[in-house]
N, C-alpha and C positions, 0 to 999 in steps of 0.2 A: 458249710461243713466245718468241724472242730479243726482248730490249728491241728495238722502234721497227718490228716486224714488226705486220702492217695486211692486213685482209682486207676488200676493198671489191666491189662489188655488180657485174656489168653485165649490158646492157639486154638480151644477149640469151645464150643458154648457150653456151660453145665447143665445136665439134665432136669433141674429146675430153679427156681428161685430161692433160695436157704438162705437164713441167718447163722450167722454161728459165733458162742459166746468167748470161745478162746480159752486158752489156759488158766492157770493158776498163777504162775509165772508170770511176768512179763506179758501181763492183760493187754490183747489187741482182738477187738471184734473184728468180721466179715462178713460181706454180701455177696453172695457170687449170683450173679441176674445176667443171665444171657451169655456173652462172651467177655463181661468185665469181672473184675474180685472189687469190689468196695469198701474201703480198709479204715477203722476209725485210726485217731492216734492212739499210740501206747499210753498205756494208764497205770501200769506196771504191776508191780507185787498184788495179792487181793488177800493180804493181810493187814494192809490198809485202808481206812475206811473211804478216805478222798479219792483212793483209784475204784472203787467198788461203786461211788456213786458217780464220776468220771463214765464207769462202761453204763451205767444203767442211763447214763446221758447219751452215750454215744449211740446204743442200741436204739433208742427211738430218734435218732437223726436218720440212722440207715435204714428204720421203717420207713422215714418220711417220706426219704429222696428214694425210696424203690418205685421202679417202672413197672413193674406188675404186683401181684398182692405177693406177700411170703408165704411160701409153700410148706415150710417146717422150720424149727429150729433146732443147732445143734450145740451139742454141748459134750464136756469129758465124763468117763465113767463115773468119776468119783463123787457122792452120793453131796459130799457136806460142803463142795467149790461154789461157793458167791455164784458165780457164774451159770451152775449146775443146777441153783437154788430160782435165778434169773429168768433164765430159760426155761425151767418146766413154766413158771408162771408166766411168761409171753406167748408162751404153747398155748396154754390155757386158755390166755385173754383173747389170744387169736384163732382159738379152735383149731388149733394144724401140730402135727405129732410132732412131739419133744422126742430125738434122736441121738442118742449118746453112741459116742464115738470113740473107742478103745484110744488112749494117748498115741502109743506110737503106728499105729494102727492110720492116725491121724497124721504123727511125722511126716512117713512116706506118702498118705495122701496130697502134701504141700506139692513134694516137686513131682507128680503124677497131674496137678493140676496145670503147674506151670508149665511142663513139657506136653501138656496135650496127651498123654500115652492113653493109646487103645489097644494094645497087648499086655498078658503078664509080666511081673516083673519079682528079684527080689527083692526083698527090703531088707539094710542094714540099720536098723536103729538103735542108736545108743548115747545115752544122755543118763540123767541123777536117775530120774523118777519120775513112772506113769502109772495109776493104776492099771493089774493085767485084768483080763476077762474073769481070773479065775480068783481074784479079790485079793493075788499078791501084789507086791512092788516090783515091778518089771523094769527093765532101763538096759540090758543089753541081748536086743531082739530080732534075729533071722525069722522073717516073715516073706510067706508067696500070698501077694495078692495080685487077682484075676483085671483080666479084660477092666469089667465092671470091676471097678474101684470097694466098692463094698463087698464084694466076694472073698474073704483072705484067712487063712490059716496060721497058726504059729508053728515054726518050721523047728527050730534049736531056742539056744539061749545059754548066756553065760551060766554056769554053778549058782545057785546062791549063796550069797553070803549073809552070816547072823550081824544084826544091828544092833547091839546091847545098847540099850537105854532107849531105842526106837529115833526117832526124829532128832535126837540130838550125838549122836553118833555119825550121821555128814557134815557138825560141824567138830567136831572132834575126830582125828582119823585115828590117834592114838587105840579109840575102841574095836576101829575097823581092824587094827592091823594085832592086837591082841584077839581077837573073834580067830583070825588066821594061828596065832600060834594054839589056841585052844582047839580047834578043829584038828592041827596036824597032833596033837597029843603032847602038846609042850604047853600047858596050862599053868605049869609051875614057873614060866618064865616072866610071865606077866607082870609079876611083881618087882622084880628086880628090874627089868628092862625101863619100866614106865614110874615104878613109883618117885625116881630122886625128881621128874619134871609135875609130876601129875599129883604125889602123894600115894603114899599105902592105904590109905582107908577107901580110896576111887579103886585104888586096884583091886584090892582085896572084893571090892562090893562088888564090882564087874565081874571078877573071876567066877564068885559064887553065883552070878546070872546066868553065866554063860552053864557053869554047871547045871544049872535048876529049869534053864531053860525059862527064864522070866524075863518078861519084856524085851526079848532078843528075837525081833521078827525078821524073815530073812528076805532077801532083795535079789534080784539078778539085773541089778544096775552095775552099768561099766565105769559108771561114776563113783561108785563106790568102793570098786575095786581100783582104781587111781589111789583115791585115798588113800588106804587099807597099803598098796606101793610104797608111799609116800610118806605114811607112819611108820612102815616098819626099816624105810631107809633113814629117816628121823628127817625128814624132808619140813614135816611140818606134822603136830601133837594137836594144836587148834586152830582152826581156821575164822580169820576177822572179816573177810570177805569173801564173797562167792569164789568157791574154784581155785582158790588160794592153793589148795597142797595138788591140785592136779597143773597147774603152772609150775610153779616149785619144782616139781618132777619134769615136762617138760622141759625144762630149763639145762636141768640136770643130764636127760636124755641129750640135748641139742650139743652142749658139751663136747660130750661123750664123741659122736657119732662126728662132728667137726672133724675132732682129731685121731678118727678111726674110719674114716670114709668106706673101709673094705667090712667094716665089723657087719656078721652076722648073727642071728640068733632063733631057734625053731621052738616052737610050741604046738604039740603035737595035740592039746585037745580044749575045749571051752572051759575047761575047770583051770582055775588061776591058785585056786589056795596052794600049790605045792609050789607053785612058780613062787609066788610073795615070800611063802615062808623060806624059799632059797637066798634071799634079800636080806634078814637081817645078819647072817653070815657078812656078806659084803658090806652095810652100813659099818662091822668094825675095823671096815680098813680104810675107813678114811675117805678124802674126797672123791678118788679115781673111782674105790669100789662101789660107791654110793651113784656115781653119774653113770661106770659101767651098768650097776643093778637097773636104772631109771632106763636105759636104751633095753637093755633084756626086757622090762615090762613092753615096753610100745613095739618092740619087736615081736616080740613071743605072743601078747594077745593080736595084732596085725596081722601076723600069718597063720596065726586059729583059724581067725574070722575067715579069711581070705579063703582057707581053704574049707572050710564046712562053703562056703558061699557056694564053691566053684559048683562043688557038688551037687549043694540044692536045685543049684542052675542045672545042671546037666541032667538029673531027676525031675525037676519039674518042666523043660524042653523051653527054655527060657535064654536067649543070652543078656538081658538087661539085668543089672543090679543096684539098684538106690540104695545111696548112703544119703542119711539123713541121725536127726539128732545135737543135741548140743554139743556132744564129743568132740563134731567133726569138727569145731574152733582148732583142735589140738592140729598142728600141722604136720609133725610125725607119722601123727596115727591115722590124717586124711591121705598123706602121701604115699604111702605104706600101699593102703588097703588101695587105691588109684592104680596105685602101682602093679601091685601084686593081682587083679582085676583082669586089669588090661594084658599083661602078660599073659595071661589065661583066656583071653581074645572074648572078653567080654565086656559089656559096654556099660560105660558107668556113667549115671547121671544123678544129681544135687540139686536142692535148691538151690533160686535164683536170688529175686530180689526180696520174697518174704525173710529169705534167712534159714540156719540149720536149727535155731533154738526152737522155742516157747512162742514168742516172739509172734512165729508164723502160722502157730498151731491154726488157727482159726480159719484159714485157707484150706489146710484137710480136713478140718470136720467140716465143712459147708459141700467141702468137694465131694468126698464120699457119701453125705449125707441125699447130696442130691443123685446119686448114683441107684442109692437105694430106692429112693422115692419115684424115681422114673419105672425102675423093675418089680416095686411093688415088694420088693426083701427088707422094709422097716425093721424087722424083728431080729434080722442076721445080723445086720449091725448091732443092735442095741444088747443082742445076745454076746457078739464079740467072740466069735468061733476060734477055739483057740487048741489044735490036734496038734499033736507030734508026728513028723512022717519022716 
């Protein structure tokens, strides 16, 4: 087996034998056979060509070492993932259906594998970015999925928010947090606010996007409303590493909240644009306002969440609640929603040893993959049912 490949136990057998190609992210295949997950090593980013030939090494290790033949393989929505590209053609080679598995969809299938669950549950998923069912960018998602794992609907989800420039505006939050003032009707602040770090001719050209509606695709990722936080308290304009301005904010909130132990803060609905744009008011005063505004964001969307949760739970006759997603790294906003949960006398459970990222994707697609293939609902998954209730 490759160095840092890991075969771990769970509580209950999967309904068939699945491969599954893993994320985009943070590449890690799986094999879920019987009651084991069979894990290659991380191969990472698949914007690299050495991790991409890395998984295509790995995936036929854990064809080799499978104790019965593979029953399907799984992979994410997204049409153009190395992985996605991988997988149909192992499908292919192996004549057994290529099953794509909605991102967060797949999240919460991680710790629905590793906890054994054979009741409903909800799911709180939130990280940067997955494709949705419905061919947007999703990333902050209140989901009920059933008994069977592959049974699940999309319940809520955060506002979206516009991306000016598309993919390069999560490394810029500057754009996110301009998108916020353009949306509330303060479009004309743009420039002033952002051009002495960024320039006026960035500004100038983003504003007119946002006006024209060009190449501003919009997201209901909770990753991207950090950002979008974070630039408009000047926390951070560009980011050099992953997660760079949702730490920085973090940090900022931790602060805060140190030396305010009692401080509270409510947020009465999933739309964050009016919250943000109450933020750069407080970036002008300085450090306090700036750490105060960064606790109001992890406050105010934590007790959103919390409460659309209770309720999905109480409508759909459910007390379990899975958080899942890369978000949950932030300790604030794991603690929060923990908190606020359990108060509400509902039971919360996480992944274990996969992880809340990327990382572990490949555990839920194998997991619900083989959920469907036992019940014979291939198509529900790969349809990726996604209603409002």
């Amino acid at each position: 087996m490759n160095p840092g490949a890991q075969v771990r136990p769970l509580p209950r057998a999967a309904g068939a034998t699945v491969l599954a190609c893993g994320a985009f992210l943070k590449n890690r295949a799986c094999r879920v056979d019987g009651d084991r997950a069979h894990w290659s090593a991380l191969h990472g980013d698949l914007d690299d060509g050495a991790a991409c030939e890395a998984l295509a090494d790995s995936v036929e290790v854990l064809l080799a070492r499978s104790s019965a033949p593979v029953q399907a393989v799984a992979h994410d929505l997204h049409p153009d993932f190395h992985s996605t590209r991988l997988a149909l053609a192992l499908a292919e080679r192996l004549a057994v259906p290529a099953i794509a598995v909605q991102h967060h969809h797949a999240h919460v299938g991680v710790v629905l594998a590793e906890q054994g669950m054979t009741r409903p549950v909800i799911g709180l998923a939130l990280d940067g970015v997955g494709l949705g069912s419905d061919g947007l960018a999703w990333g902050g998602e209140l989901l009920w999925v059933d008994r069977d794992a592959d049974r699940w609907h999309r319940i809520a989800h955060l506002a979206p928010l516009a991306l000016p420039g598309g993919d390069i505006a999560a490394r810029e939050p500057w754009r996110l947090a301009a998108a916020v003032l353009f949306a509330a009707g303060r479009g004309d602040e743009i420039e002033p606010r952002f051009a002495p770090q960024v320039g006026s001719a960035a500004t100038r050209l983003l504003h007119q996007m946002l006006q024209r509606g060009l190449n501003c695709p919009r997201s209901t990722g909770a990753g991207r409303w950090f950002d979008a936080a974070a630039g408009a308290l000047g926390l951070s304009l560009r980011q050099s590493t992953e997660a760079e301005a949702a730490i920085a904010l973090e940090r900022a909130a931790h602060r805060w909240l140190a030396l305010h132990p009692g401080f509270d803060f409510d947020w009465p609905t999933l739309d964050l644009q009016p919250l943000v744009a109450e933020l750069f008011a407080l970036r002008e005063q300085g450090g306090d306002g700036v750490a105060r505004g960064a606790a109001m964001f992890h406050l105010g969307l934590a007790g959103a969440l919390v409460r659309r949760a209770v309720d999905a739970a109480r409508h759909h006759d459910t007390d379990t609640v899975v958080l899942a997603g890369g978000c949950l790294a932030n300790r604030i906003l794991g603690q929060r929603l923990r908190g606020g949960l359990a108060r509400a006398g509902l039971r919360v459970l996480e992944a274990g040893a996969a992880g809340c990222g990327d990382a572990g994707l490949a555990l839920g697609q194998a997991w619900i993959a083989a959920s469907a293939l036992a019940a014979g609902r291939v198509d529900v998954v790969t349809a990726g049912t996604a209603v409002e209730a």
